[in-house]
C-alpha positions, 0 to 999 in steps of 0.5 A: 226675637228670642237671642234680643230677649236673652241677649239683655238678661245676659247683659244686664247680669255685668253690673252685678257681676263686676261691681258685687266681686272683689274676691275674684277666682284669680290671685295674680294680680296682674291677671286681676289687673289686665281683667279690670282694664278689660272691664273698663274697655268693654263698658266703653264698648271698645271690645277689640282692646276688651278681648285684647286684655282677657287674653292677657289676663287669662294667659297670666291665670287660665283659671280666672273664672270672672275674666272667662265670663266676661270674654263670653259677653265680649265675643257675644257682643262681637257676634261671635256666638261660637267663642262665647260659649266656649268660654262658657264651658270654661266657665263651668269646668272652674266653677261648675255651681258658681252661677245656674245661669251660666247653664241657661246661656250654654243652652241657648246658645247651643240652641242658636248653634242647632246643637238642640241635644246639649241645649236640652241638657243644658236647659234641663239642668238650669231648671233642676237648679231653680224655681218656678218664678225665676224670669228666666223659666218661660223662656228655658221652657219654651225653648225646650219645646222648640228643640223637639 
């Protein structure tokens, strides 16, 4: 129940991320290429060539923050919760205040995962970023609880 819950805010937040950005991290334009053919590979759902394509977008630019986002989302689509967070910690390392939510899907994850004590940090510091009426709060503290 909780990973269905998270699993839709996390990709409901693609849309925005993708259709909102047309200054990418990246400058290589073959990397921002290789990264939208993966785009349009993972809305139709085809994530084996999706991943396929971020790899080759992401060993023209290893630093291509939107490309490691969406690596996440398609290794989590794949079950592959493991490789999601890593990209996840990718994530954070090029652009550590790009996005607080990118701490809240570390924390659940790693939650998931049973690694409670960095999904405490983790979860601990997406609440030190944002306010009490963010839909994301309830459950970063529930989950805080459950890791006690």
């Amino acid at each position: 129940m909780r990973i269905g819950y998270f699993l839709v805010l996390f990709l409901l937040g693609i849309p925005l991320v993708i259709n909102a950005q047309k200054n990418y991290y990246s400058k290589d334009k073959k990397a921002i290429k290789y990264y939208e053919d993966a785009y349009r590979a993972f809305n139709s759902r085809n994530y084996e060539d999706a991943l396929d394509l971020l790899e080759k977008s992401l060993g023209k630019d290893p630093g291509f923050y939107e490309a490691w986002d969406l690596f996440s989302r398609v290794q989590f689509e794949n079950g592959d919760m493991d490789e999601a967070l890593q990209a996840l910690y990718k994530m954070v390392d090029i652009a550590p205040k790009a996005n607080p939510d990118n701490y809240f899907y570390m924390g659940q994850f790693e939650f998931e995962l049973t690694d409670y004590k960095k999904a405490q940090e983790h979860l601990r510091y997406f609440l030190s970023l944002i306010n009490t009426n963010n839909p994301r709060y309830s459950l970063t503290t529930r989950t805080l609880e459950d890791c006690d």
